[in-house]
C-alpha positions in Angstrom: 0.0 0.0 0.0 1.3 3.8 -0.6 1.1 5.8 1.6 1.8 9.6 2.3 5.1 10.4 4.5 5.7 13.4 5.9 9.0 14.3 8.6 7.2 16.9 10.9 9.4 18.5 13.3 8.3 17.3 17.2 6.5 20.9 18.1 4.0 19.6 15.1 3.0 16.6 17.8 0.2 18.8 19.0 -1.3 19.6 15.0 -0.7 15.9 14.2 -2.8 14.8 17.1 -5.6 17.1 16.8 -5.6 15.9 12.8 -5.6 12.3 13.8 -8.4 12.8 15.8 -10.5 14.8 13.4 -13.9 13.6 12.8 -14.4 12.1 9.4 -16.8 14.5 7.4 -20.5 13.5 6.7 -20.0 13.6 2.9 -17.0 10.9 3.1 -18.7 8.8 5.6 -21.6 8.8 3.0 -19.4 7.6 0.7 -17.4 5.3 2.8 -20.8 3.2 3.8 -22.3 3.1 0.1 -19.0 1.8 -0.6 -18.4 -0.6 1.8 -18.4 -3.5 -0.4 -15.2 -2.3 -2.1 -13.4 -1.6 1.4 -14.2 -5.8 2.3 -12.8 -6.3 -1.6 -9.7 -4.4 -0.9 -9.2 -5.6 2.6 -9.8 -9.3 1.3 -7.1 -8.6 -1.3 -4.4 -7.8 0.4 -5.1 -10.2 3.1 -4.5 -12.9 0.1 -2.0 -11.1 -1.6 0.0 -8.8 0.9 0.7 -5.4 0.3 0.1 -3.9 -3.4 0.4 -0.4 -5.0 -2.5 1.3 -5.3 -2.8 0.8 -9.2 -2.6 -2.8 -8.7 -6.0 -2.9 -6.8 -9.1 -3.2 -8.9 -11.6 -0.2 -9.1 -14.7 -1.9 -7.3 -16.6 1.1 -5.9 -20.1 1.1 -6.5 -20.3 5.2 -6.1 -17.3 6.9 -7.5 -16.0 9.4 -5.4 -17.0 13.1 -6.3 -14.5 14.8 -7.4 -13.4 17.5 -9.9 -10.2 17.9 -8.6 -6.9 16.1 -8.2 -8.8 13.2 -6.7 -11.2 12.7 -9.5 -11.4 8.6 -10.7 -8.5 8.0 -8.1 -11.8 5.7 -6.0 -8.8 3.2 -5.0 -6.4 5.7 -3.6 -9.2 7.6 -2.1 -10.5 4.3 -0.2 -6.7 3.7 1.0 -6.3 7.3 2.2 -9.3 7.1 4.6 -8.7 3.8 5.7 -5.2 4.5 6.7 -6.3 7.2 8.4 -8.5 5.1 10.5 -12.2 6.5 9.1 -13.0 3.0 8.1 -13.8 -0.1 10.7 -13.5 -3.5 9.9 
């Protein structure tokens, strides 16, 4: 799985935190429960075939995420980011 990595100096602890802890926003949790069938498909995935690169596991959202931006038809990545930042429960 990618991921995002960032060196943040130690008197960022305190922004990190509160960012950690930020609620997930109602639009995304929308879209993380209509899509929850693609969050089992990517967790069953790499449970059988260990950790993959983001291209490498298949779009099977049911509701794309809505986008005109940089995020636009990038469902997988999308899925990954939230559930790496802990939005998502098994």
């Amino acid at each position: 799985m990618e991921t995002v990595a960032h060196i943040r100096p130690p008197c960022d602890l305190p922004a990190v935190l509160a960012e950690a802890r930020a609620e997930t926003h109602p639009s995304s949790r929308a879209w993380i429960e209509e899509n929850e069938s693609f969050r089992r498909d990517i967790l069953a995935l790499l449970a059988e075939r260990g950790p993959l690169l983001s291209r490498d596991i298949p779009d099977t959202s049911v509701v794309p995420w809505p986008s005109t931006g940089w995020t636009n038809n990038r469902n997988v990545t999308k899925m990954l980011e939230l559930m790496a930042r802990g939005d998502l429960r098994p």
